[in-house]
PDBQT receptor file of N, H, CA, C and O in Angstrom, charges set to zero:
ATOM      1  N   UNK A   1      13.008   0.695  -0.250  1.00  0.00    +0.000 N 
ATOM      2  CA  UNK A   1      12.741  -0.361  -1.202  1.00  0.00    +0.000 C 
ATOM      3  C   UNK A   1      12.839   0.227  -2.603  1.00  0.00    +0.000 C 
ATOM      4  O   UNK A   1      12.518   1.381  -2.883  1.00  0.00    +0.000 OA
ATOM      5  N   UNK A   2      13.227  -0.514  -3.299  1.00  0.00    +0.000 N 
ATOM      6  H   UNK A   2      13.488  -1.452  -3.071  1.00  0.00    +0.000 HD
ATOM      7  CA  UNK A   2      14.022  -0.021  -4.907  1.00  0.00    +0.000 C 
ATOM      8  C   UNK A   2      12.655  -0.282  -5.648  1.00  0.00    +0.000 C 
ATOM      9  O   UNK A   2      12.097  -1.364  -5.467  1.00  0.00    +0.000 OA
ATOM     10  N   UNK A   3      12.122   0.618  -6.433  1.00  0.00    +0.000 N 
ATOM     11  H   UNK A   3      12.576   1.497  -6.580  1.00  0.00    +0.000 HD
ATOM     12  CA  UNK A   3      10.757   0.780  -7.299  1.00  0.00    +0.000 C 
ATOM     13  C   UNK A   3      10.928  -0.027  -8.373  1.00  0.00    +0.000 C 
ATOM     14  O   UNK A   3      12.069   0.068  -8.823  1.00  0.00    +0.000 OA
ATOM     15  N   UNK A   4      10.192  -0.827  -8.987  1.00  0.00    +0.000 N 
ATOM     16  H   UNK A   4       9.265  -0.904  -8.621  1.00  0.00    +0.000 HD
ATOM     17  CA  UNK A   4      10.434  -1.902 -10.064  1.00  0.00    +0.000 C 
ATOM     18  C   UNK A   4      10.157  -0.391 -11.363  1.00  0.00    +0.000 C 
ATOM     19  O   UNK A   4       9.695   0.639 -10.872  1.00  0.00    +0.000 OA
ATOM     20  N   UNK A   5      10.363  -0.395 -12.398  1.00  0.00    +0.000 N 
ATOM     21  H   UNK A   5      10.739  -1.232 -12.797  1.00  0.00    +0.000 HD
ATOM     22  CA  UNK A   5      10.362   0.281 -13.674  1.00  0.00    +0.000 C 
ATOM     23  C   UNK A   5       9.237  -0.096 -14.016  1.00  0.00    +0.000 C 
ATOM     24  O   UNK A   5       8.324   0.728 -14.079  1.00  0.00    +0.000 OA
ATOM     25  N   UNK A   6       8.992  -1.668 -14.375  1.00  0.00    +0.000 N 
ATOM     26  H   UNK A   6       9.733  -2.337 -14.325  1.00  0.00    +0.000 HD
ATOM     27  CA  UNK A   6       8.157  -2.340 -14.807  1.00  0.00    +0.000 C 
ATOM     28  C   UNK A   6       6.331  -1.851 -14.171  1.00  0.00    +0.000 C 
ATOM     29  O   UNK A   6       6.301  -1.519 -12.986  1.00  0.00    +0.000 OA
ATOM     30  N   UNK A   7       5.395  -1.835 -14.695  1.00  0.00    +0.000 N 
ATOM     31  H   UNK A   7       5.420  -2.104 -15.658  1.00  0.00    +0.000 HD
ATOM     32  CA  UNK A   7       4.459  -1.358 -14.220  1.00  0.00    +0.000 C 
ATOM     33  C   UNK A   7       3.317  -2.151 -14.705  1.00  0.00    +0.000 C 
ATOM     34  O   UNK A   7       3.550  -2.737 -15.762  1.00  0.00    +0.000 OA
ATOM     35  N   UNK A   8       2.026  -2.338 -14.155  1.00  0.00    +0.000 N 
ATOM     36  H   UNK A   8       1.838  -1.862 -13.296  1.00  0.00    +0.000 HD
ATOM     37  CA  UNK A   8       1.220  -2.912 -14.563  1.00  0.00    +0.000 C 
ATOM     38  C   UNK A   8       0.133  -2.739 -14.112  1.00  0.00    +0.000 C 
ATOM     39  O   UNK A   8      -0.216  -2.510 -12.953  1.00  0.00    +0.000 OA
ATOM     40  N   UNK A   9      -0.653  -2.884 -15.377  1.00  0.00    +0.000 N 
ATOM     41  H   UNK A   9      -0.370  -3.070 -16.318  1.00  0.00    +0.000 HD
ATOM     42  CA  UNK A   9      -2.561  -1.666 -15.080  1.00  0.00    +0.000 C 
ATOM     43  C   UNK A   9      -3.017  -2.224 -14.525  1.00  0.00    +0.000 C 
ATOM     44  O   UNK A   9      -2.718  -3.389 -14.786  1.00  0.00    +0.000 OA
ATOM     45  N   UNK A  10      -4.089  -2.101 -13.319  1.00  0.00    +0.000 N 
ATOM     46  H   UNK A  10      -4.332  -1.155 -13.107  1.00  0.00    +0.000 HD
ATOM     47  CA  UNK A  10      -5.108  -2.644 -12.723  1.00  0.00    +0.000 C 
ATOM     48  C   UNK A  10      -5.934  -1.658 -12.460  1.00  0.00    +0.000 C 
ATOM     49  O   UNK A  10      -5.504  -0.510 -12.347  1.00  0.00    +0.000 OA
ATOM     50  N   UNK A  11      -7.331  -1.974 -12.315  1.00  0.00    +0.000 N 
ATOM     51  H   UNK A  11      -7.681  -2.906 -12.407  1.00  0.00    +0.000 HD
ATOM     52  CA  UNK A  11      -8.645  -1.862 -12.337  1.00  0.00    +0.000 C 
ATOM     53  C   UNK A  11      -8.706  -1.909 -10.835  1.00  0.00    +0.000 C 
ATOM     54  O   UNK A  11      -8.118  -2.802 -10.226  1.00  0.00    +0.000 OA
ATOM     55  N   UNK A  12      -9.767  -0.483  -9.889  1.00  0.00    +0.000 N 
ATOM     56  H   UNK A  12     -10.246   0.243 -10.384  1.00  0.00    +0.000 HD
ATOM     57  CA  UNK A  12      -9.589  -0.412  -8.633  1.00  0.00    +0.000 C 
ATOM     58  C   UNK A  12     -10.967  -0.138  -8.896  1.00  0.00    +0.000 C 
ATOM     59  O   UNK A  12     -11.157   0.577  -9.880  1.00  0.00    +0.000 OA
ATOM     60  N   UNK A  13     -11.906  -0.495  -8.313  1.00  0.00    +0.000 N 
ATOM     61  H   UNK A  13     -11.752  -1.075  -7.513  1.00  0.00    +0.000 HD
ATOM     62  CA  UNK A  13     -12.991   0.064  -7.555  1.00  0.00    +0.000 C 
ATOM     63  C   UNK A  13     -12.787   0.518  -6.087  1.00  0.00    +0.000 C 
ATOM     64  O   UNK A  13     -12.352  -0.153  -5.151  1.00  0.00    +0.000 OA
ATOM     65  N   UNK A  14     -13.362   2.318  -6.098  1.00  0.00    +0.000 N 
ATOM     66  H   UNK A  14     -13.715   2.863  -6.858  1.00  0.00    +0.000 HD
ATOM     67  CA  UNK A  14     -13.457   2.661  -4.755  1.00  0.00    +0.000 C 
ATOM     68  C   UNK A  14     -14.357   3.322  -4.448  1.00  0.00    +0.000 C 
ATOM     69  O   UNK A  14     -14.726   4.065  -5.358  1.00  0.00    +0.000 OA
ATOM     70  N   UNK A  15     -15.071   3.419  -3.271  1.00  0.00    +0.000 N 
ATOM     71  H   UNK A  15     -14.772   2.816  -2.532  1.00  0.00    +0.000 HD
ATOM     72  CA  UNK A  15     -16.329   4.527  -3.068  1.00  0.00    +0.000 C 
ATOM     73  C   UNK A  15     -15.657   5.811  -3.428  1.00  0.00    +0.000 C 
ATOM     74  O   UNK A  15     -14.497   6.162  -3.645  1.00  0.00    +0.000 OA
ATOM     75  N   UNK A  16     -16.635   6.279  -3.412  1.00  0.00    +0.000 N 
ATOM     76  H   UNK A  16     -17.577   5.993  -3.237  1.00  0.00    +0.000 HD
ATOM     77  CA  UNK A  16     -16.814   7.682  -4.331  1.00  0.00    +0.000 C 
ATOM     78  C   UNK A  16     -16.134   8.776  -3.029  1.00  0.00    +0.000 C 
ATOM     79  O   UNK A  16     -15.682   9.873  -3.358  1.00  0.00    +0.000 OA
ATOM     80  N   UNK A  17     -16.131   8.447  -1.952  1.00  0.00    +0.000 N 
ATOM     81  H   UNK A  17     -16.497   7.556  -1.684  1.00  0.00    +0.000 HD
ATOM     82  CA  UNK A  17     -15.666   9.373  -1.109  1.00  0.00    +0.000 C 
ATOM     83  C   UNK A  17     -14.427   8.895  -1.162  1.00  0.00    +0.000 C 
ATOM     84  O   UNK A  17     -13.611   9.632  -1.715  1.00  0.00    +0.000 OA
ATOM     85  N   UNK A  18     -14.105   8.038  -0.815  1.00  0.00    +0.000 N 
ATOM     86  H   UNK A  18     -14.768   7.438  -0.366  1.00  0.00    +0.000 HD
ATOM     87  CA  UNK A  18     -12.528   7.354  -0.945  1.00  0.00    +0.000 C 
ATOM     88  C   UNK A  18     -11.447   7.980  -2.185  1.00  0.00    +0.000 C 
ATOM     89  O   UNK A  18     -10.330   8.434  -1.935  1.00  0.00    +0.000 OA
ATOM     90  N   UNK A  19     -12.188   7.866  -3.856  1.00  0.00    +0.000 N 
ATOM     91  H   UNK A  19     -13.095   7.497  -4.060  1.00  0.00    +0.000 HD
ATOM     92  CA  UNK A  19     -11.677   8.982  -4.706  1.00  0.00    +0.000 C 
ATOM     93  C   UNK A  19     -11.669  10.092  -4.131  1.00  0.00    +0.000 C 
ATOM     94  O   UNK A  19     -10.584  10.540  -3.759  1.00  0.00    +0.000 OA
ATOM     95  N   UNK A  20     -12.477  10.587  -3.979  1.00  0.00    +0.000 N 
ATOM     96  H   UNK A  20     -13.358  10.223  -4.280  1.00  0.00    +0.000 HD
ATOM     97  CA  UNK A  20     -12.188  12.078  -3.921  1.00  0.00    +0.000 C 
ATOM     98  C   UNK A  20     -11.308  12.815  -2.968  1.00  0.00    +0.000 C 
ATOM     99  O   UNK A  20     -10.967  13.996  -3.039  1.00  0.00    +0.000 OA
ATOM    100  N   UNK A  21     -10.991  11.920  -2.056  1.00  0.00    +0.000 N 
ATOM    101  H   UNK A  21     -11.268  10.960  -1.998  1.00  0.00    +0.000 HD
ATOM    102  CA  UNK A  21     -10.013  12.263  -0.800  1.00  0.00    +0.000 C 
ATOM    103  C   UNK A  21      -8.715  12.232  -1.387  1.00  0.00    +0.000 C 
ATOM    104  O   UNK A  21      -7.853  13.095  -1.224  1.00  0.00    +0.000 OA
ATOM    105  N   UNK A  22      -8.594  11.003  -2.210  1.00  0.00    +0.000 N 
ATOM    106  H   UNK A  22      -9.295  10.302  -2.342  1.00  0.00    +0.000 HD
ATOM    107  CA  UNK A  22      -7.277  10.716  -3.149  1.00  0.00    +0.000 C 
ATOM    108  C   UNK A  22      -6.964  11.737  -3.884  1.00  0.00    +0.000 C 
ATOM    109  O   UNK A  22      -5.822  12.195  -3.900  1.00  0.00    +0.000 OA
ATOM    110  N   UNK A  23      -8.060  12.273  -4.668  1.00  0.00    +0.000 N 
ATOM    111  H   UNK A  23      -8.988  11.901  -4.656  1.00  0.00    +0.000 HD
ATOM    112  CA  UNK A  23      -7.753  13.205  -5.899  1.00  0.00    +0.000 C 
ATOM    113  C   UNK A  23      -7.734  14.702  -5.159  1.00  0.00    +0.000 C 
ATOM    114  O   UNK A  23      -7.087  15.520  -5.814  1.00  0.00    +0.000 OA
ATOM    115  N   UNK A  24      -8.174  15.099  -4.221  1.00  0.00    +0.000 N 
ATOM    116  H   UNK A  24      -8.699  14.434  -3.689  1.00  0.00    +0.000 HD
ATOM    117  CA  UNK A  24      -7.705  16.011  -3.367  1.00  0.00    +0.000 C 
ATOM    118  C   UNK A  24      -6.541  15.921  -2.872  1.00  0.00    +0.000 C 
ATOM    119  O   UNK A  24      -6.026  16.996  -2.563  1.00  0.00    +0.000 OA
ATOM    120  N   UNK A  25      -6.081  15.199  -2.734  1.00  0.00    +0.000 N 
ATOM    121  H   UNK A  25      -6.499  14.326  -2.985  1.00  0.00    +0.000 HD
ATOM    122  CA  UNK A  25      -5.013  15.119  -1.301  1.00  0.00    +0.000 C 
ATOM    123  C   UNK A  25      -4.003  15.536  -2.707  1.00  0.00    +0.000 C 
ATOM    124  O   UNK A  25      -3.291  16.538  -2.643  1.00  0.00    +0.000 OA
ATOM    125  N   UNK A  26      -4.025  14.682  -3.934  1.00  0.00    +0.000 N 
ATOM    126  H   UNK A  26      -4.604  13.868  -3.986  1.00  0.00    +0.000 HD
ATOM    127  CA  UNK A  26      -2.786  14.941  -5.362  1.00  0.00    +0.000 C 
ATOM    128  C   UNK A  26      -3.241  16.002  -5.568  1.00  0.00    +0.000 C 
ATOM    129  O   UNK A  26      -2.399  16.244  -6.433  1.00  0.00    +0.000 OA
ATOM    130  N   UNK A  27      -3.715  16.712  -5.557  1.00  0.00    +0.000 N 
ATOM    131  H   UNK A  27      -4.399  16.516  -4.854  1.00  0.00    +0.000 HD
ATOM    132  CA  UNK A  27      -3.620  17.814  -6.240  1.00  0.00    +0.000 C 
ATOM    133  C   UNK A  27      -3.111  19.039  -5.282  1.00  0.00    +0.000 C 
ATOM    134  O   UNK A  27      -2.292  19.865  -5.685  1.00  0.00    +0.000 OA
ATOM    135  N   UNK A  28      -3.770  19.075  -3.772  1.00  0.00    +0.000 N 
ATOM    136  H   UNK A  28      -4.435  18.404  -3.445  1.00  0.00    +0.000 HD
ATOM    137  CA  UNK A  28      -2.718  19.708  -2.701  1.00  0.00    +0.000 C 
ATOM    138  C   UNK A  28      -1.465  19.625  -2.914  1.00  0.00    +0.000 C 
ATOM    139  O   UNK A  28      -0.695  20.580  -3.017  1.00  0.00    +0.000 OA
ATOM    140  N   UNK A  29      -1.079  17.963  -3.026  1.00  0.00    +0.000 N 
ATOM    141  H   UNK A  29      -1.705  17.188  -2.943  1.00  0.00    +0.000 HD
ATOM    142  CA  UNK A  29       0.422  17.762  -3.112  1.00  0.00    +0.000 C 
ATOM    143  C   UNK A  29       1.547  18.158  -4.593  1.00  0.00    +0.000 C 
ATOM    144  O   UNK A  29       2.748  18.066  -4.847  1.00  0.00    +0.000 OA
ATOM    145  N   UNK A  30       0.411  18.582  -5.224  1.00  0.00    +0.000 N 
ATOM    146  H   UNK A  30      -0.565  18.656  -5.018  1.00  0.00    +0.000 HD
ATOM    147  CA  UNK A  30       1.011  18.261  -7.040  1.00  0.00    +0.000 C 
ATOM    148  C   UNK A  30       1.427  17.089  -6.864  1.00  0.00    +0.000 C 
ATOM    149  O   UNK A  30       2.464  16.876  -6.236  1.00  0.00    +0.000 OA
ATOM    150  N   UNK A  31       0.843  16.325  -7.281  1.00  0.00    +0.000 N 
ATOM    151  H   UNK A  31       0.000  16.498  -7.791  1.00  0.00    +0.000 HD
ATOM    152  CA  UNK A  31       1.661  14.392  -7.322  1.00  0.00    +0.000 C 
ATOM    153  C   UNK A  31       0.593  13.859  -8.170  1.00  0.00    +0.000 C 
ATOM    154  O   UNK A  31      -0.528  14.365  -8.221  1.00  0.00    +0.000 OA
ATOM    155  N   UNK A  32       1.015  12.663  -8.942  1.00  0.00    +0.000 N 
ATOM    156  H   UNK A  32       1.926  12.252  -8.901  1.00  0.00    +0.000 HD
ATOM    157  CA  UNK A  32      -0.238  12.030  -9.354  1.00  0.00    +0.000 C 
ATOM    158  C   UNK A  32      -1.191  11.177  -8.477  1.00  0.00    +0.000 C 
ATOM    159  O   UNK A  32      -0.760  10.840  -7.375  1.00  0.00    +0.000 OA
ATOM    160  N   UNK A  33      -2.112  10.891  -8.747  1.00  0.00    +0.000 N 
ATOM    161  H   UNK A  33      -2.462  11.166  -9.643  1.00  0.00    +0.000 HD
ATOM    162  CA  UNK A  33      -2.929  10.048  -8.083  1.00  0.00    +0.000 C 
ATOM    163  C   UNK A  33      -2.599   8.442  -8.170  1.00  0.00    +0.000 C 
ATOM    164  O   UNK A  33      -3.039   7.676  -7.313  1.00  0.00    +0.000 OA
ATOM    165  N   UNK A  34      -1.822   8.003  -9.228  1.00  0.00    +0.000 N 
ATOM    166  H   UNK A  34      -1.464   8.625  -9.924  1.00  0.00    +0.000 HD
ATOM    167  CA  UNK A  34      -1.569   6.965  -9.269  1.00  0.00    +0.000 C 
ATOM    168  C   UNK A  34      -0.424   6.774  -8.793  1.00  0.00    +0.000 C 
ATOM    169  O   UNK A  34      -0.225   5.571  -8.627  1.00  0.00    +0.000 OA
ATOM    170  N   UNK A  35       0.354   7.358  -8.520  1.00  0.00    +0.000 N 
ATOM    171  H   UNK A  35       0.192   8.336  -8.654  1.00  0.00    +0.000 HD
ATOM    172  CA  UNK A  35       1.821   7.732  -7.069  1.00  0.00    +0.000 C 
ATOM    173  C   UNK A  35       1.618   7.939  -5.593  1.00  0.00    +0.000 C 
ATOM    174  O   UNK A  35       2.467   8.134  -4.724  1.00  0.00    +0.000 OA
ATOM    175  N   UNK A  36       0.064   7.838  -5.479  1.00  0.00    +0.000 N 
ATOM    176  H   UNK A  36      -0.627   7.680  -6.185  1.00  0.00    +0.000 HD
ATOM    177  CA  UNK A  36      -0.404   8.203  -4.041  1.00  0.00    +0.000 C 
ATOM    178  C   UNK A  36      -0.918   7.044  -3.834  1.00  0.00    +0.000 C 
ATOM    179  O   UNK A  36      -0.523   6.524  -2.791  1.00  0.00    +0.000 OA
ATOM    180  N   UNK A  37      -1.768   6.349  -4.533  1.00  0.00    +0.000 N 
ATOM    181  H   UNK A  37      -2.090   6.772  -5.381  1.00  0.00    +0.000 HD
ATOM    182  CA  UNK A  37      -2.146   4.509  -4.686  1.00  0.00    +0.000 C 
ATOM    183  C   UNK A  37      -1.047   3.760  -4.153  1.00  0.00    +0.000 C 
ATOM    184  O   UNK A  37      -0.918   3.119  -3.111  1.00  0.00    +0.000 OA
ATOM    185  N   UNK A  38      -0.261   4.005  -5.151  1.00  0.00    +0.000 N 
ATOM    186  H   UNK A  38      -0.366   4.526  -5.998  1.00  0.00    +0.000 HD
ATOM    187  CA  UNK A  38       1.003   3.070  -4.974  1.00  0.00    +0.000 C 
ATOM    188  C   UNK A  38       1.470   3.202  -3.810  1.00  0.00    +0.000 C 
ATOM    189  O   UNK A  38       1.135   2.290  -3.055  1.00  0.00    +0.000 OA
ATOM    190  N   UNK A  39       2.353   4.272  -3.204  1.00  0.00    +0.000 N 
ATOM    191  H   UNK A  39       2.626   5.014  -3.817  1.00  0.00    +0.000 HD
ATOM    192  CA  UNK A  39       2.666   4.578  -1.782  1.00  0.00    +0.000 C 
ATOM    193  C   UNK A  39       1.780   4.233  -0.824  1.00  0.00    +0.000 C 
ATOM    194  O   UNK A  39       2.205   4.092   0.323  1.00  0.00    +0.000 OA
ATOM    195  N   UNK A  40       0.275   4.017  -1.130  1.00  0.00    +0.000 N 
ATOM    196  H   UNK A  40      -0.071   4.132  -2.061  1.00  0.00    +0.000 HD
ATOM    197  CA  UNK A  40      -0.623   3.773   0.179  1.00  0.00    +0.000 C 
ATOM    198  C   UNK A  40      -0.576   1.760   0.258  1.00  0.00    +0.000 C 
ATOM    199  O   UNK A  40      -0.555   0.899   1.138  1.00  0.00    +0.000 OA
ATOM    200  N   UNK A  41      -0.578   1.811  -0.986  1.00  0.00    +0.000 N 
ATOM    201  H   UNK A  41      -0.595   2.510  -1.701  1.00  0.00    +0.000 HD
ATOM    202  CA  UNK A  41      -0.354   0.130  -1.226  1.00  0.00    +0.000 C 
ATOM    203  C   UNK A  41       0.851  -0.352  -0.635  1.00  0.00    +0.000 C 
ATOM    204  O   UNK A  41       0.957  -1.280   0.167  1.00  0.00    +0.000 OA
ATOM    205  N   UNK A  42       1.687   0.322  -1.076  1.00  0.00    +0.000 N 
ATOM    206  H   UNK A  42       1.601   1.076  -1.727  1.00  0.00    +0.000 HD
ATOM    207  CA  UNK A  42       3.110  -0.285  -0.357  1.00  0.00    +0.000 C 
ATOM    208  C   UNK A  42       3.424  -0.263   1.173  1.00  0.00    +0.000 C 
ATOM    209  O   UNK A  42       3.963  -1.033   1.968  1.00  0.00    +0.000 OA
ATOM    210  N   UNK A  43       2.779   1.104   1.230  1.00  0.00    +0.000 N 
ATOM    211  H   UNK A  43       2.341   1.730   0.584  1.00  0.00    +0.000 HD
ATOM    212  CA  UNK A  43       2.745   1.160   2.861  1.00  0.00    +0.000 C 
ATOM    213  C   UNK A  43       2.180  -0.327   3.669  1.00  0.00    +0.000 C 
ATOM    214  O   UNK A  43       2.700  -1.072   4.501  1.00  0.00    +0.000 OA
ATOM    215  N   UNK A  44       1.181  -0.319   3.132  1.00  0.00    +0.000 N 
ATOM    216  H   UNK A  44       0.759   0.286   2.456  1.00  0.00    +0.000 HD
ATOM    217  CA  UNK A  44       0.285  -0.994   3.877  1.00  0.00    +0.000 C 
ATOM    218  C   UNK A  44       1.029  -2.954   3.804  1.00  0.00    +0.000 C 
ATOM    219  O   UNK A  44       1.136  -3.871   4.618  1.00  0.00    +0.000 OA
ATOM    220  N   UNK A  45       1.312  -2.779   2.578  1.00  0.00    +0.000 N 
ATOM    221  H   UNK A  45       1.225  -2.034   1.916  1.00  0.00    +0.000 HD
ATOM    222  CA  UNK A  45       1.853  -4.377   2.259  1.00  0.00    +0.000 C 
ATOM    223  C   UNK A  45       3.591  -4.590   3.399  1.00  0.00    +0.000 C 
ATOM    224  O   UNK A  45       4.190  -5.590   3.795  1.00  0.00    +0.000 OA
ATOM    225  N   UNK A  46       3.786  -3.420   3.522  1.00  0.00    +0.000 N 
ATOM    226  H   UNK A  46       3.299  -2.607   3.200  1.00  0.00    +0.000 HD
ATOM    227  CA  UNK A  46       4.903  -2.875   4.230  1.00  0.00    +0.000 C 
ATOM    228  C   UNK A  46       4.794  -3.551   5.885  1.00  0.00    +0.000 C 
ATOM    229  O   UNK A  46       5.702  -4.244   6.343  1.00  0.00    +0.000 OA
ATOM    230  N   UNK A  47       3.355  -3.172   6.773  1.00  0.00    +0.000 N 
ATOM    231  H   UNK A  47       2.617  -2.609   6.401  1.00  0.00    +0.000 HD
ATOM    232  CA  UNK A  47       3.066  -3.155   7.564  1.00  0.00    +0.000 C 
ATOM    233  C   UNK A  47       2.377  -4.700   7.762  1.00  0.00    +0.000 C 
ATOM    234  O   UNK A  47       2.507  -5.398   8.768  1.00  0.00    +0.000 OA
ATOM    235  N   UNK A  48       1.609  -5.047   6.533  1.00  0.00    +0.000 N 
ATOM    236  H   UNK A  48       1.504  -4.481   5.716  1.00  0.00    +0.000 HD
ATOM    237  CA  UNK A  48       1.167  -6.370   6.594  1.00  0.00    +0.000 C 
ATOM    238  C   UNK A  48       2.145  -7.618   6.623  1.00  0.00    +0.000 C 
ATOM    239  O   UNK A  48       1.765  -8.773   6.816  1.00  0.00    +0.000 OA
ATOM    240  N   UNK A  49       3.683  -7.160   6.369  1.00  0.00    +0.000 N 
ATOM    241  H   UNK A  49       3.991  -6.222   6.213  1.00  0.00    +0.000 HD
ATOM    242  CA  UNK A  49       4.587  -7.809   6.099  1.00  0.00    +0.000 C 
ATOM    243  C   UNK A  49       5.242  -8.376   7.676  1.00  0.00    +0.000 C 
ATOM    244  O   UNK A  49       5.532  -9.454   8.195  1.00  0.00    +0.000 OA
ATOM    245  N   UNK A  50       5.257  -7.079   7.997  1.00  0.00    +0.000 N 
ATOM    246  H   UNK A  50       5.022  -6.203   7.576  1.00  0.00    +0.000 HD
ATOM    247  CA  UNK A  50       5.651  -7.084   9.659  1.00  0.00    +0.000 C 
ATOM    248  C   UNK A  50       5.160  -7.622  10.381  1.00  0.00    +0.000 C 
ATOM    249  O   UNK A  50       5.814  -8.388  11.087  1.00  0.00    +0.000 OA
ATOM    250  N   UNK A  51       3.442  -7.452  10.599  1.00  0.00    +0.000 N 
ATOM    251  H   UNK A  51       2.910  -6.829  10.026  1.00  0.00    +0.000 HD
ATOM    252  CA  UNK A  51       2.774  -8.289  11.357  1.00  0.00    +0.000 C 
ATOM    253  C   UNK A  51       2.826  -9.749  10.682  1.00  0.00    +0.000 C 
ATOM    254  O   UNK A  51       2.420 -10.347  11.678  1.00  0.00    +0.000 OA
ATOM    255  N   UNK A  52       2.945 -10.370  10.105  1.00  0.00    +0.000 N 
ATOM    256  H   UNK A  52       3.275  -9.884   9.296  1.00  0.00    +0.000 HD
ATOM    257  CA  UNK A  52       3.092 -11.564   9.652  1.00  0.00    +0.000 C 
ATOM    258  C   UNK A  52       4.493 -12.092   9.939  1.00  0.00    +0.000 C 
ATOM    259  O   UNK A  52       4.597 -13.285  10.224  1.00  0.00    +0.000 OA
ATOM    260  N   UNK A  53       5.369 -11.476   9.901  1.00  0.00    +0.000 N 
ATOM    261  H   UNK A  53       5.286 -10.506   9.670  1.00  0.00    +0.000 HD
ATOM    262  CA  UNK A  53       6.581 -11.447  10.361  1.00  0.00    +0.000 C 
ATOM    263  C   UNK A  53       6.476 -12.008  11.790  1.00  0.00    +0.000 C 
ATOM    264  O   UNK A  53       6.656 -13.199  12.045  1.00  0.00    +0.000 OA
ATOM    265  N   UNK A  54       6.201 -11.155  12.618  1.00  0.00    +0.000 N 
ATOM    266  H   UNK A  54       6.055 -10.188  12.410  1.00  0.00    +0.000 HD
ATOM    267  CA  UNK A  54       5.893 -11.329  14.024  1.00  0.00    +0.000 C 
ATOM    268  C   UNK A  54       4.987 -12.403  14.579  1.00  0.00    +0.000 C 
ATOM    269  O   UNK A  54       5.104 -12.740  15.757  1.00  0.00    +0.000 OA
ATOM    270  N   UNK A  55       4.305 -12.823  13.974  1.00  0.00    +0.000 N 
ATOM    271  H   UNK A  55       4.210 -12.549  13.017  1.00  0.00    +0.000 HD
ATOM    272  CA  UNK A  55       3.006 -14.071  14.093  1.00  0.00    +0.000 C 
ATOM    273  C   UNK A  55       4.077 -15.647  13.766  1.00  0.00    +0.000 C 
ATOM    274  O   UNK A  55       3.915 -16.788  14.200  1.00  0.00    +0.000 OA
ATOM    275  N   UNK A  56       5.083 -15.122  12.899  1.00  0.00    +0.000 N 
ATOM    276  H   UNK A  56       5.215 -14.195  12.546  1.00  0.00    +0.000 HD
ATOM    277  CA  UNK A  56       5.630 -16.210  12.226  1.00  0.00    +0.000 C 
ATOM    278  C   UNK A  56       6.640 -17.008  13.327  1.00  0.00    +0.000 C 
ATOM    279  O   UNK A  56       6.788 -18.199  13.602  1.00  0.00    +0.000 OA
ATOM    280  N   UNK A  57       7.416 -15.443  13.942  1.00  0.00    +0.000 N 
ATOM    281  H   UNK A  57       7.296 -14.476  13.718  1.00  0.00    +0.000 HD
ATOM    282  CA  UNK A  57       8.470 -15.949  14.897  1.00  0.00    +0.000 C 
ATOM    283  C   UNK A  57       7.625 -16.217  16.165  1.00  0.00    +0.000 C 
ATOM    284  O   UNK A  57       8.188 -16.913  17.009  1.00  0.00    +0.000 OA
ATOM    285  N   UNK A  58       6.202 -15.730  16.488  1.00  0.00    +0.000 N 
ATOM    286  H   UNK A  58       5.745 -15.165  15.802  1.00  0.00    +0.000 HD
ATOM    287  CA  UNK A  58       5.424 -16.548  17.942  1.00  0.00    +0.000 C 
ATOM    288  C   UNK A  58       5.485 -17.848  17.434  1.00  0.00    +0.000 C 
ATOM    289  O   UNK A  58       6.100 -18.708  18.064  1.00  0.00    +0.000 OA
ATOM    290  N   UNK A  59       4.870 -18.132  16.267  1.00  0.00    +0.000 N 
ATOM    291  H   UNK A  59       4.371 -17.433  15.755  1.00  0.00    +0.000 HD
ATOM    292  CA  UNK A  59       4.291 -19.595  16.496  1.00  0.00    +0.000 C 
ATOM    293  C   UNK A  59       5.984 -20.111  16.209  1.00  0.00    +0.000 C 
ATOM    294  O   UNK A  59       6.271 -20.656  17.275  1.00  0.00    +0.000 OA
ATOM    295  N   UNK A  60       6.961 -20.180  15.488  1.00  0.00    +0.000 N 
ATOM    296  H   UNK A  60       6.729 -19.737  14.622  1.00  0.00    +0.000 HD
ATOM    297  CA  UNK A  60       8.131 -20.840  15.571  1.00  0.00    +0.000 C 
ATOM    298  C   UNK A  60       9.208 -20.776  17.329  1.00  0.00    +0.000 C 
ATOM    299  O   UNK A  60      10.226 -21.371  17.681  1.00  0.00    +0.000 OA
ATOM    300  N   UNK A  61       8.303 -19.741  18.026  1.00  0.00    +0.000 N 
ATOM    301  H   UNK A  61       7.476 -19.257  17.740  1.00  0.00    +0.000 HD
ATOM    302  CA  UNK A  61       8.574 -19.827  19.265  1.00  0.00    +0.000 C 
ATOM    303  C   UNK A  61       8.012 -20.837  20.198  1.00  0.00    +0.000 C 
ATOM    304  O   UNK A  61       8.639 -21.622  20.909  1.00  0.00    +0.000 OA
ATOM    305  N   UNK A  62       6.494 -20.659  20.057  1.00  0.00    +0.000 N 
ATOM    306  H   UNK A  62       5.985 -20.020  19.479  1.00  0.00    +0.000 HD
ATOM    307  CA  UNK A  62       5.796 -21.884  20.652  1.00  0.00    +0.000 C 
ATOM    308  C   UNK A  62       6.194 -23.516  19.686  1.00  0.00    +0.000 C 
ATOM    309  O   UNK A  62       6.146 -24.527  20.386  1.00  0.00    +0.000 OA
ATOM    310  N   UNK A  63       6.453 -23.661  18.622  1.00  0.00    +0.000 N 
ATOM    311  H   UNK A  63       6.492 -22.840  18.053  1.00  0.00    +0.000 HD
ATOM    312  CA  UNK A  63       6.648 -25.034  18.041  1.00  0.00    +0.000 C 
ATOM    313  C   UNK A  63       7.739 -25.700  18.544  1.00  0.00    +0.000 C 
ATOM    314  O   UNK A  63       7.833 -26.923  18.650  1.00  0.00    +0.000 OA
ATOM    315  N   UNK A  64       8.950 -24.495  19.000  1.00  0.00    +0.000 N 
ATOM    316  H   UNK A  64       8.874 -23.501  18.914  1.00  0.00    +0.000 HD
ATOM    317  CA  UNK A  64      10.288 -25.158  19.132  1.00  0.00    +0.000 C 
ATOM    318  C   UNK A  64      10.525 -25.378  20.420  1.00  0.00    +0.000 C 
ATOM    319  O   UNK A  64      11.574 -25.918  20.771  1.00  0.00    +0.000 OA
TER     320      UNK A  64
């Protein structure tokens, strides 16, 4: 998937263990932390896409 240029700030609240796993894991990796967000976000919207995908073609299976 082609990365938009365009970027835009948002405000995350996370438990405090949840940071720190993040800001560990970037700094193991040298990467930023806000490049490790993103990739976990996309992943996930990635996967949420699929299963919705799949729910979409059952029920257009059972309708038709």
């Amino acid at each position: 998937m082609a990365q938009s240029t365009k970027k835009r700030r948002v405000n995350l609240y996370l438990d405090e263990d949840v940071y720190y796993v993040f800001k560990t894991m970037a700094a193991v990796e040298k990467r930023r932390l806000n490049d490790l967000f993103s990739e976990a976000i996309m992943e996930y919207a990635k996967r949420k896409g699929e299963e919705i995908k799949k729910m979409m073609d059952a029920v257009s299976k059972i309708v038709s």
